[in-house]
N, C-alpha and C positions, 0 to 999 in steps of 0.2 A: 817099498815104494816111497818117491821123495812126493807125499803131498802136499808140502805147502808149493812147489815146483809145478804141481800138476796144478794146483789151486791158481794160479798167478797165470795161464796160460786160457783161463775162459775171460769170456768177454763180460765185462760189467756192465750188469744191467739197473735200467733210470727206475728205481723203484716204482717213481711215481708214474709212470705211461702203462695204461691199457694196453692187452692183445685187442690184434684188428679186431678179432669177431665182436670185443666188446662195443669196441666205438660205433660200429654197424647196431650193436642193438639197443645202443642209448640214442639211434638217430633216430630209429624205429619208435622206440620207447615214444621221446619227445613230439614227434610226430601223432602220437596215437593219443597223448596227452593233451595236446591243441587244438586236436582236433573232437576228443571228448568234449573238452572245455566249449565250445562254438556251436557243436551238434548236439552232441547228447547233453551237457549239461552246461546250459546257457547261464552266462553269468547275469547277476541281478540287471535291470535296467537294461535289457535287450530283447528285442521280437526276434522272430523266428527268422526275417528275411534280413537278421543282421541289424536293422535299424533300431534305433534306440527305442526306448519308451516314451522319454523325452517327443521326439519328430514324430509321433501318431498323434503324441496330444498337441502339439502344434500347427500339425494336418486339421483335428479335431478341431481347433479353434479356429482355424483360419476358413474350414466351413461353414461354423456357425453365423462370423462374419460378413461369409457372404451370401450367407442368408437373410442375417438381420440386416443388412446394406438396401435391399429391394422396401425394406417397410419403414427403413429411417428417410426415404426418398419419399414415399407414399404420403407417408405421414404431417406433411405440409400442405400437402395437396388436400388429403381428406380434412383437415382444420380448414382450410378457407371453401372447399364445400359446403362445409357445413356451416360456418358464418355465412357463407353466400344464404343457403337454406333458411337460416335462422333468420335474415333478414330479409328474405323472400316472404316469409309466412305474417312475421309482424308489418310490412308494407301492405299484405294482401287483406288482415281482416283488423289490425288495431289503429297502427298510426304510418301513416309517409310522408316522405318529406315531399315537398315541390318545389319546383325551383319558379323563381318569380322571373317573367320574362320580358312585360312589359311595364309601362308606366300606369297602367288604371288606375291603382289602388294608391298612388302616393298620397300625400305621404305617410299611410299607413305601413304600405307596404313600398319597399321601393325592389329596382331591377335587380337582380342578383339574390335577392333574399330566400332563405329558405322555412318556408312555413312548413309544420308540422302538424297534419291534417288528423285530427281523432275521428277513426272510423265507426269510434262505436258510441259516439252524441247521440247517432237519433237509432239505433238498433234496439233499445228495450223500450218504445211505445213514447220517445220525447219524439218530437219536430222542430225545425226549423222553426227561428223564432224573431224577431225585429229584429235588425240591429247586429245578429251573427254575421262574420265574413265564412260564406261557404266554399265547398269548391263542388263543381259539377258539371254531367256529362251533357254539352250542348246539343249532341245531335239532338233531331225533331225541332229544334226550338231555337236556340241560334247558327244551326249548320243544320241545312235538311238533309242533307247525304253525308256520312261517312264517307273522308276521301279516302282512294283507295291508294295503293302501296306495295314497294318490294316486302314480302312477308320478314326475310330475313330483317331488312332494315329494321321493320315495324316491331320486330323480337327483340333484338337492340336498343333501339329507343324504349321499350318498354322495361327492359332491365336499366338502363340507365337512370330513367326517370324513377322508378322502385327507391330507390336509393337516392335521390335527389342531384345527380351527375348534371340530367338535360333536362330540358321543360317537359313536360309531361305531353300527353298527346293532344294535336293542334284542337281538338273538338271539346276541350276540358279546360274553365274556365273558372278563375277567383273574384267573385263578386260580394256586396254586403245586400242583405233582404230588407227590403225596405218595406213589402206588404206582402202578407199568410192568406191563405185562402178567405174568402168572403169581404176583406178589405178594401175600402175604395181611397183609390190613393192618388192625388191629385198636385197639380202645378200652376201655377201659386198663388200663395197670398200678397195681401200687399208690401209682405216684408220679402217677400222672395222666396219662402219658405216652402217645403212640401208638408202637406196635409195628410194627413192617413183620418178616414172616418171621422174627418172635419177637424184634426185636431194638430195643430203647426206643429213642425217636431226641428228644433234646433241642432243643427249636422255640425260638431265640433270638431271631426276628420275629415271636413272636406280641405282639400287642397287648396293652400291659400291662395285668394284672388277668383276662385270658382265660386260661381252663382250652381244654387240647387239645380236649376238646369236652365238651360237655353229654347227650350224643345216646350210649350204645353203642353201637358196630356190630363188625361181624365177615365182614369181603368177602373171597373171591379174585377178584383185580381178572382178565378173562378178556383172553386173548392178543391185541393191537392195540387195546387200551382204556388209558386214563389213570384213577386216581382222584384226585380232586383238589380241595384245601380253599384258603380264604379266609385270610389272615392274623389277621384282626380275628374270629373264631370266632366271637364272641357276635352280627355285625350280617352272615355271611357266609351265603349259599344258597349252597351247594356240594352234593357229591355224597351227600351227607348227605341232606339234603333229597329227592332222588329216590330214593332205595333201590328205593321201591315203583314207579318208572315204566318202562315198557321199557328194557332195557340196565342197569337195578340203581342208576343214576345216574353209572356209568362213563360216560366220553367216547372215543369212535373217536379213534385217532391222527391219522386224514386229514381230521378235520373241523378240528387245531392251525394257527390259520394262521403262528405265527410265536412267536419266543420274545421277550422284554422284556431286552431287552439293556442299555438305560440311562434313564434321566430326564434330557429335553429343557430343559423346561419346568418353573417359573419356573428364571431363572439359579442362584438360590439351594440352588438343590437339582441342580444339574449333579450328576451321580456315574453310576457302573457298577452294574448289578443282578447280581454275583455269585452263581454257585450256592454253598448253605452246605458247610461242610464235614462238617456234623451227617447226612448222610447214606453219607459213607463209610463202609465195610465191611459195609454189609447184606450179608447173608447169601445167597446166590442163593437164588429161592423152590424150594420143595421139589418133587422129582422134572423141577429142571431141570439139564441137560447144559453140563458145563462152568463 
C-alpha cells in the first residue's frame, strides 16, 4: 500500500481549534465561573445586592447628615433662647436696663438714655436713701388705676422694656428722693432752696435755669414713704403734683423697684450715677431715736 499517497489524501487539520463539544464546555465552564465569582464568592469590596462597600457607607453618611442637619438648624435657635433666658432672669431679680423717655431728669439723665437699675440696693435690709435716683411702680400714688391693655401688647412691651428696647411700663417712674420716712421737707428759704428737717440742701443737678421749685409745699414725708422730685423742676411731675391725691403724693418704699446705678447707653455717656454729697448731715427728723 502507497502510504504516503494514502497519507496526502486526508484533510489537514488546524492543530490549534477545539472539537465543538469543547467550545460548548468552556462556555459553560466561563459561565459557571462568573457567575461563582458575583454569587458564591463575592469579590472584596461588594454587598450582596451587587453594590459596592464603598455606596453603603456613603448611604451611611449621607444619614448621619441628615440627621445631624435637623440639630445644626436648632442649634441657633436654642443659643438665643437661652440668652433671651439668661437675660430674662438677670432683668427680673439683679439689674435692667430702662430706657429714659422723657425730659424729668435732665440734665442728669437725658431722653434716650439707658440706666441700669440695681435690683438688689435695697433687698438685704438697706433703703432708699437722700439723694439716690430710683426707679418705681406709681400705681396707688402717682397713677390710682393700673391702665388697662391688649395682654399680648402688654407681654411685648414688657419683653422689650426687659432689655431696655422701649420705655418700661407707663405707671414706672425715674425720680431722685429728696425725703425718707419721718422727714419734713419743705419750700423755701430765702435762697430758694429746699429744706429737709430745717436744713437748706444745695441741688447741683438741677437743670440749669430751674428754681428748687415753683410750687410751696410743706410735707412730713409719713414712715415707709419716699418724697421725691425730678431733676429738671420746671418739665418734672413728681410728688408735687399729687399733694392732693391719696398718700399726699409720697411713694411706698415697696412699690422702689430698684436704684439707677449707672448710664448704659449711648457709649458716650458711660459713667456711675453717684448719690450727691449735698445731703450729708441732715439732721434726723424730729422726735426720731437715735
Amino acid at each position: 500500500m502507497d502510504t504516503d499517497a494514502q497519507s496526502s489524501t486526508l484533510p489537514e487539520r488546524d492543530p490549534s481549534s477545539a472539537p465543538d463539544h469543547g467550545v460548548r464546555q468552556g462556555a459553560r465552564s466561563a459561565r459557571f465561573f462568573r457567575r461563582r465569582q458575583w454569587v458564591g464568592e463575592r469579590p472584596a469590596g461588594t454587598t450582596g445586592d451587587g453594590a459596592s462597600e464603598e455606596s453603603g457607607e456613603s448611604r451611611e453618611e449621607g444619614r448621619e447628615e441628615a440627621e445631624a442637619r435637623p440639630l445644626l438648624r436648632r442649634g441657633p435657635v436654642l443659643l438665643v433662647l437661652s440668652c433671651l433666658a439668661f437675660v430674662g432672669l438677670l432683668s427680673a431679680f439683679v439689674v435692667q436696663p430702662f430706657l429714659i423717655p422723657s425730659s424729668s431728669m435732665e440734665n442728669t439723665l437725658q431722653v434716650g438714655d439707658r440706666v441700669l437699675v440695681n435690683k438688689l440696693a435695697y433687698r438685704f435690709g438697706d433703703e432708699p436713701r437722700r439723694g439716690d435716683a430710683v426707679v418705681f411702680d406709681g400705681t396707688g400714688s402717682f397713677v390710682q388705676e393700673a391702665p388697662g391693655g391688649n395682654p399680648v401688647t402688654g407681654l411685648l412691651r414688657g419683653a422689650g422694656a426687659a432689655v431696655g428696647l422701649v420705655p418700661a411700663a407707663e405707671t414706672d417712674y425715674i425720680k431722685r428722693v429728696i425725703g425718707v420716712g419721718g422727714d419734713r421737707v419743705t419750700c423755701c428759704d430765702e435762697r430758694g432752696r429746699i429744706k429737709v428737717n430745717g436744713k437748706p440742701v444745695d441741688e447741683p443737678y438741677l437743670h440749669p435755669g430751674d428754681s428748687a421749685s415753683d410750687v410751696p409745699f410743706d410735707v412730713v414725708v409719713p414712715e415707709g414713704k419716699l418724697w421725691v422730685m425730678g431733676d429738671h423742676r420746671a418739665r418734672s411731675s413728681d410728688s408735687r403734683d399729687h399733694l392732693g391725691d391719696p398718700g399726699g403724693g409720697t411713694v411706698p418704699v415697696d412699690k422702689v423697684i430698684g436704684r439707677a446705678d449707672w448710664i448704659g447707653w449711648p457709649v458716650s455717656r458711660w459713667t456711675s450715677l453717684k448719690r450727691p454729697h449735698d445731703f450729708d448731715g441732715i439732721p434726723a427728723p424730729a422726735g426720731a431715736h437715735g
